[in-house]
N, C-alpha and C positions, 0 to 999 in steps of 0.2 A: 504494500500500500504506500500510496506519497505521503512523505511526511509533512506534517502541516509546518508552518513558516514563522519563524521567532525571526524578528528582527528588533535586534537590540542597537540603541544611545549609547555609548559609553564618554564619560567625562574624567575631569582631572582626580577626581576622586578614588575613583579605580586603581589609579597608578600612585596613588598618594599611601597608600597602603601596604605599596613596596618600598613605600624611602623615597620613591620621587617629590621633590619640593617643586610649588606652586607661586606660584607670582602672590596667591593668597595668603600663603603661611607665611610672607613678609611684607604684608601691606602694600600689594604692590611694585615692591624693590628686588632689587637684586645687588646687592652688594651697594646698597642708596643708589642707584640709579632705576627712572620708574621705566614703567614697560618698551614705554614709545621711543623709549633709547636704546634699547637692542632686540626690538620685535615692530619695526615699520621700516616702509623704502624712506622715511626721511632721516629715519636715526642710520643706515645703514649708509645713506651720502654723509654723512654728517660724521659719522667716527667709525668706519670697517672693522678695523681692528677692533673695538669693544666688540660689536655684532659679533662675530667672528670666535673672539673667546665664550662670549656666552652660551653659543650654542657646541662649542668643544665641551665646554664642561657638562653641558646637558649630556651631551652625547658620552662624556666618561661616565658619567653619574650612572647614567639609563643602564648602561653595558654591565654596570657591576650589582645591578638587581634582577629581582628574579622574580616573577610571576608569583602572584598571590594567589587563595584561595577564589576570590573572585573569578579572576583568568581563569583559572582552571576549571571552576563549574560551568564558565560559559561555553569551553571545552568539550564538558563530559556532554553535555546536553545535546552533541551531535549525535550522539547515539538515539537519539529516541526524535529530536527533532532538526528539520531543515535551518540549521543557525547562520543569520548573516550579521556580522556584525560594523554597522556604522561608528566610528571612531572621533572624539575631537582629538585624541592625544597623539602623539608625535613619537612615541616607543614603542618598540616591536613586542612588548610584554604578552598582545595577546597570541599573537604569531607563537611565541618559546611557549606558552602553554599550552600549544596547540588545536587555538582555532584554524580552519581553513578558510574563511572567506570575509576578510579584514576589509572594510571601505577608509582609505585614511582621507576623513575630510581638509583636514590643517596642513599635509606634509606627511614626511618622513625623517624623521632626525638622520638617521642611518643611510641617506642622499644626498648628492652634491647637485646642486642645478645650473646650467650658466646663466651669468648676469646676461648676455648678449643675447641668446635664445633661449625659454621658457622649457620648449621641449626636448634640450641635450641635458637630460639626466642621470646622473651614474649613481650606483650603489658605491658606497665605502664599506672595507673592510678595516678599517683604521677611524682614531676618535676626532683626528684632526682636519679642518680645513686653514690653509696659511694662506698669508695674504702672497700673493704670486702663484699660487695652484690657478691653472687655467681650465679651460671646457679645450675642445679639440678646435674652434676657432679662435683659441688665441683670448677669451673671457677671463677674467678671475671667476670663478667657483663662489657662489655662497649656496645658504644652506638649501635644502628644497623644503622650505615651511611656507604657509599661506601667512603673510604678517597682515597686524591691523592696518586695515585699509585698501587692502588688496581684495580684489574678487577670488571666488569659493568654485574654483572650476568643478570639484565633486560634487557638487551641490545636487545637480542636477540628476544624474546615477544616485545619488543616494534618496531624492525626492522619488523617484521612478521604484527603485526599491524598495522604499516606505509603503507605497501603496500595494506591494501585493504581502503586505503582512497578513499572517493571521493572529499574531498576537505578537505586541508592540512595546518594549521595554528600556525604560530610560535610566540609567545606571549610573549613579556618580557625576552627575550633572544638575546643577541646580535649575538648569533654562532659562540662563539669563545672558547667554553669547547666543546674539545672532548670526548668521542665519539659522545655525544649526539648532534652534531652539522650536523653531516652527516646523520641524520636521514631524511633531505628535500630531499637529492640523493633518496631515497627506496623510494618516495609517487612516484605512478603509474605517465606516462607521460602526461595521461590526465586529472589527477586533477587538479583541480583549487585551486593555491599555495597561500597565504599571508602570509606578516608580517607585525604585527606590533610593530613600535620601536621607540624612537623619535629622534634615530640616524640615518640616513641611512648609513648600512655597510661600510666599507672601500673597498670591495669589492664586487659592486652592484649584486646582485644575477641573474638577467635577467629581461627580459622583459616578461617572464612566469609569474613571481610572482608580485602578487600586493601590495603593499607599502603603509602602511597609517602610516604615519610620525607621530604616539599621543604615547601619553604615553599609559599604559596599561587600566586605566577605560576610558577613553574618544576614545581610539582608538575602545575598544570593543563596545561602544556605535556605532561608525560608520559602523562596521563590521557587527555588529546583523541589522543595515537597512537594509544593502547591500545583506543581505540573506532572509530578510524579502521581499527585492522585487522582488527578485526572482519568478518570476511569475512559473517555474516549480516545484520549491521545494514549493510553497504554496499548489499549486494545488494538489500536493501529500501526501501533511500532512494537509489539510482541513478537 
C-alpha cells in the first residue's frame, strides 16, 4: 500500500538540541556583531572577511555535532510513513541521521556558491572558505546560504510539496521567519496539522492544528506514538 505523506517544518530548534547556537541564544549577536553583519549581501560588501569567518565556524561547529533524538525519529518514521522533510536550517544533521528527502530552504553550510554565478555550486569537504578561493570562472567563493534579503528560490518546491501532505508538521520553529512560515497556509484543508514548540505562538494557530507544548526530542517522542497509534496508518504500512 502507498504510504501516506508526512511533510514536516523543521527550524532552529531542532538543531539547537545538538549544541548548534542560534542568532537567538545571543540576542541576536554573534560575537557583538548583529545579524545583518555577516548574514546579508550588504554586510558581505561591507566586510568579506567577517562573513566568511562566521560561517567557517558555523561550518566547524555543525561538523562536530551529531544528530539528536529528534533527527533520528524523523528518520525512523520512514518506515511506516512517506517522510519529506522541508528544512530552515543550514546543517546536514538530518541527512547523518538518516533522513532521505531533505528540502534545504536557507542553503547548505556544507557548499561553496560563486559570487559571479548563483548556479556554480560545489560541495566542500573541508570547514573553510578563504578569501581568494575562486568558483571555476575566476569568482571568490562565498557560502551557499539564502541571506536576509535575498529571494527563497526553494520556496517554491517546497510550496508545491506542502500541498500534497497528508499530514503537516512544524518542528522547532516558532513561525515567525518568512516566507517559510506560510508554508502551514499550502498543506491541503484536510490534513492533519501539528506543532511542536515549547512556546505556544503568540498567535494561537486554530483548533485544526495540534499543539504539543515539548521541546523538539521529547515532543517528537510524543508525536511518533500519536502516529504509531494510528490504527489506519499501521494497518497500511504493516
Amino acid at each position: 500500500m502507498t504510504k501516506k505523506k508526512l511533510v514536516v517544518l523543521t527550524g532552529a530548534g531542532v538543531s539547537a538540541e545538538s549544541g548548534i547556537r542560534t542568532f537567538r541564544d545571543s540576542n541576536g549577536l554573534w560575537e557583538n556583531h548583529e545579524v545583518m553583519e555577516v548574514a546579508s549581501p550588504e554586510g558581505w560588501r561591507k566586510n568579506r572577511g567577517l562573513v566568511l569567518e562566521f560561517y567557517n565556524q558555523r561550518r566547524k561547529q555543525a561538523r562536530e555535532c551529531q544528530p539528536n533524538a529528534a533527527h533520528l525519529a524523523l528518520a525512523e518514521l520512514e518506515h511506516y510513513l512517506d517522510v519529506e522533510i522541508i528544512t530552515q536550517n543550514v546543517d546536514d544533521l538530518h541527512e547523518r541521521a538518516g533522513s532521505t528527502k531533505v528540502l534545504h530552504l536557507h542553503g547548505e553550510l556544507n557548499k561553496s556558491q560563486s559570487t559571479l554565478d548563483p548556479k556554480l555550486v560545489y560541495p566542500m569537504d573541508h570547514w573553510e572558505i578563504k578569501e581568494g578561493d575562486t568558483c571555476e570562472r575566476g569568482s571568490q567563493l562565498r557560502p551557499f546560504i539564502v541571506w536576509f534579503g535575498e529571494s527563497v528560490p526553494m520556496m517554491l518546491p517546497a510550496i508545491n510539496l506542502t500541498k500534497t501532505a497528508d499530514y503537516f508538521l512544524v518542528l522547532g520553529t516558532s513561525l515567525q521567519v518568512y516566507p517559510a512560515a506560510s508554508l502551514i497556509d499550502y498543506a491541503p484543508r484536510d490534513a492533519k496539522k501539528f506543532l511542536i514548540d515549547p512556546v505556544k505562538p503568540d498567535t494561537y494557530l486554530g483548533s485544526n492544528i495540534h499543539l504539543i507544548q515539548e521541546k523538539a526530542t521529547t515532543g517528537m517522542e510524543k508525536f511518533t506514538e500519536l502516529m504509531l497509534r494510528n490504527l489506519d496508518l499501521i494497518s497500511k504500512n504493516s
